[in-house]
N, C-alpha and C positions, 0 to 999 in steps of 0.2 A: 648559651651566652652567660659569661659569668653577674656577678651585680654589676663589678666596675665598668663591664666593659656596657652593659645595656644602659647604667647613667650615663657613660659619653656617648651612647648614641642619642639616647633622649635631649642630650644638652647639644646635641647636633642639628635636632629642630628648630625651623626659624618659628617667627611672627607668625608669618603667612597660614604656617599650619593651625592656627585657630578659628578653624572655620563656623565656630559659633557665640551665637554671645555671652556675656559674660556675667556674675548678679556680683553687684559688689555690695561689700558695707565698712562702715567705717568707724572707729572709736575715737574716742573723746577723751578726756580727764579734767573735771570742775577748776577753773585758775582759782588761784588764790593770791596775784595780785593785780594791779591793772594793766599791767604792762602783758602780763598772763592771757588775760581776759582778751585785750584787743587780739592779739596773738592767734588765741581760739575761734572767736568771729569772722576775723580775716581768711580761715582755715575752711569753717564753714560754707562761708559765702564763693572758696574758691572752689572747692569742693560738691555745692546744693545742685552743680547743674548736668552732673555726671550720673545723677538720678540713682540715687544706691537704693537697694532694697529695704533699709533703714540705717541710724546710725545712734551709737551706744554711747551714754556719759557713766566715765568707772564712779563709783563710790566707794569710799575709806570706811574706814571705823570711827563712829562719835556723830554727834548732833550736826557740828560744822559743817562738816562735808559732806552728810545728807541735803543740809540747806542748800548747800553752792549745786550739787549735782539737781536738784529739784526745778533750782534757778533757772539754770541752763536749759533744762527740759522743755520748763514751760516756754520759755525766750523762742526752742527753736517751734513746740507747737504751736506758738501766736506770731511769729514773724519769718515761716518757711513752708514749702510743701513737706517738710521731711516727715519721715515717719521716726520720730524719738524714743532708745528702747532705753529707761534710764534702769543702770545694776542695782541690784539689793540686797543685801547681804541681811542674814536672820542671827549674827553672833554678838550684835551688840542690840539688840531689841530687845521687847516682849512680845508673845503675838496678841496681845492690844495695839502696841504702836507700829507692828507688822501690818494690820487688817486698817488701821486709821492710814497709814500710808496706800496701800493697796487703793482704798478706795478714794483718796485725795487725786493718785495720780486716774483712776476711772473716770473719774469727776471734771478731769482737766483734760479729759481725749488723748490720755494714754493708753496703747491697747497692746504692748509689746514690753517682757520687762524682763533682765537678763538675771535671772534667779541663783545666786550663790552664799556658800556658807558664810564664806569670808575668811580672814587670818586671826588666830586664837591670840588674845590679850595676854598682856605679860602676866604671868604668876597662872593663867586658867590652862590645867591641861587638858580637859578634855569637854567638846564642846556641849551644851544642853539641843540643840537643834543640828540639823543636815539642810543641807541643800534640796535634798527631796522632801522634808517637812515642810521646807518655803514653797517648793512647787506645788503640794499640796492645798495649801491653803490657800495660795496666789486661786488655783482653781475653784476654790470654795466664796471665795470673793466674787470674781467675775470670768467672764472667759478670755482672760489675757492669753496671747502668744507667749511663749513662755524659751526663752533659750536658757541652755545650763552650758556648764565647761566641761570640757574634754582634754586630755591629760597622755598625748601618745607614748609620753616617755615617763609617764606616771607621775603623781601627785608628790613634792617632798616628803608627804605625810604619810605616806602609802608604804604598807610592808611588800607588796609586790603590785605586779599588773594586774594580775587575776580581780584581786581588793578593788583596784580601778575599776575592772568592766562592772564587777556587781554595783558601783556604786553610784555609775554612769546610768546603768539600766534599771536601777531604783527611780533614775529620776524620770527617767523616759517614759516608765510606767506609773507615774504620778502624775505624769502630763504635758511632760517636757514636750514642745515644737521641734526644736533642734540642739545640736552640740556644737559648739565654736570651740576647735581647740588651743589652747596653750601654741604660741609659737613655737617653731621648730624649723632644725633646716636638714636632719636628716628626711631626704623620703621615706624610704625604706621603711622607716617606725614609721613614720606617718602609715602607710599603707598597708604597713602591716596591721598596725590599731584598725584600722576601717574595716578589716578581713577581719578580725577578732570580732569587732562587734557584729558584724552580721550576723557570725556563728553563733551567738552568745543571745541574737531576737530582738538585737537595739535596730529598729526601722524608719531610726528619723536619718534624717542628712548631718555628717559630721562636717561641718565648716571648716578648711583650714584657716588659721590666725596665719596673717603673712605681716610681720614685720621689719620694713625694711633700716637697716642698719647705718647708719652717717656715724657713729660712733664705736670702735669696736671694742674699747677698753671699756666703756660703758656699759657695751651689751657683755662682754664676758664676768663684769660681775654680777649683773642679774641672771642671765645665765647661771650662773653655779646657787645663785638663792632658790632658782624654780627647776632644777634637775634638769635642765636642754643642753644636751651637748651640743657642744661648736667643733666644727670641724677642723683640721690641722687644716685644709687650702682655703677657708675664711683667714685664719691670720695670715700665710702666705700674701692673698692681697692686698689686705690692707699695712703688710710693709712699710713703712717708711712716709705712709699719710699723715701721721700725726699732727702737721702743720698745712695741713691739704685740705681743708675741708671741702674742696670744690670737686678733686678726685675721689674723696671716699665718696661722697653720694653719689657720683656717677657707676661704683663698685656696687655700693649697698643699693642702688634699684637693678643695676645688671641680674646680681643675684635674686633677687627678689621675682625677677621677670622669668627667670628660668624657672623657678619656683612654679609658678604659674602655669610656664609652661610643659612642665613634668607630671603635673597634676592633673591639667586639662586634658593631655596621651592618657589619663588613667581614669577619663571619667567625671573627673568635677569637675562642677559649673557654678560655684559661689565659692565666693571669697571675703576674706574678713579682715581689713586693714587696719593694723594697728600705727593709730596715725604719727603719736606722740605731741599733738595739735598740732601738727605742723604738717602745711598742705602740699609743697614743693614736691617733693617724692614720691608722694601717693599718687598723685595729678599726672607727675610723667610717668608713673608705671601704668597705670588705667589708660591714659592717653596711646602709651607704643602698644600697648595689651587691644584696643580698639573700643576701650570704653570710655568715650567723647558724648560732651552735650548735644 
């Protein structure tokens, strides 16, 4: 059977065929205004009773949006059962205000923190820290879980794949938990990366990032900033929606759901929603998938 023809049979499966449960989690990004913020709570609270395995708030670069992501952290440890995994990026720190934060959030009953490099400042080419240097230290701190990123179609920064696994399994051996990757809608790469890293002695679980689409002109220009290709029958669908937003999201969870259920035929059992704070389409894809309160 060639690839095309075992995707349409895979994409032939219904619901039904998932005859086990499912681990979700879900992401977040700090609002930055009010209107943001309600936006995000509403999301949360629509979201808390779907019971995810945790859920992640992004952080930027700069003092700011450390504050706002810390905010949020603490809001959901003091007003949820969730398990809060707030990002950390080591390219705009020292590891003094690395190890002060580290142990602020131990302090506050955070025990889950998603460890990354971050995106290089204008004018800096090349960074002082890695992402495995923060996993490192995160460990020297406390015994945080510890999740990094994973990169099926590889890093923009990346001179090939191979560069990826070494740099995946650096952190995995520093004490990475897990790997959340990079959204994506080919399989194929996906599965191929998760075959590579076996081979290669990466033994955690690589998480697919499932992002579901409502915007497609959107996602093709972040797409092309973070190296994901989009497939020629993604634009095919979304044709003529531009003024539809009630049809693309019914597109963009469809897709999403086959995702899902492509993945689950091959094996995974966690998934990793990237929400965009917006609960509507996370909800009814967990919901048809059979992950209900």
């Amino acid at each position: 059977m060639n690839a095309k023809a075992r995707q349409l049979e895979l994409l032939n499966r219904t619901v039904r065929d998932l005859d086990r449960d499912l681990n979700v989690s879900f992401e977040f990004f700090p609002p930055n205004s009010a209107a943001m913020e309600q936006t995000l709570w509403q999301s949360v609270e629509r979201l808390a009773p779907l019971n995810p395995s945790f859920v992640s708030v992004t952080y930027g670069a700069g003092s700011g949006t450390r504050d706002r992501t810390h905010s949020v952290i603490k809001r959901i440890q003091a007003q949820t059962d969730l398990q809060a995994a707030p990002h950390l990026t080591c390219i705009d720190a020292s590891t003094e205000q690395l190890i002060d934060i580290a142990k602020d959030y131990w302090h506050s009953g955070v025990r889950h923190i998603v460890a990354l490099r971050g995106d290089l400042p204008d004018g800096q080419s090349k960074p002082s820290m890695f992402a495995n240097d923060l996993v490192s230290l995160l460990k020297q701190v406390a015994d945080f879980e510890i999740s990094v990123a994973a990169y099926p179609e590889t890093h923009p920064e990346s001179p090939n794949a191979q560069f990826d696994l070494v740099n995946l399994k650096r952190k995995v051996d520093a004490g990475a938990t897990r790997a959340i990757s990079q959204f994506f809608f080919d399989m194929d790469a996906f599965l191929r990366f998760r075959d590579r890293c076996v081979a290669v002695g990466i033994d955690v679980d690589i998480v697919p990032g499932i992002l579901p689409v409502s915007n497609f002109a959107t996602l093709k220009r972040f797409a092309a900033l973070t190296n994901v290709s989009v497939p020629d029958w993604m634009g095919q669908l979304y044709e003529g929606l531009d003024d539809d937003p009630t049809t693309r999201n019914l597109v963009g969870a469809n897709i999403a759901m086959e995702q899902v259920k492509i993945l689950c035929s091959e094996g995974v059992n966690d998934f990793h929603f990237y929400t965009l704070n917006r609960s509507e389409l996370t909800y009814a894809i967990c919901h048809t998938l059979g992950v209900r309160p």
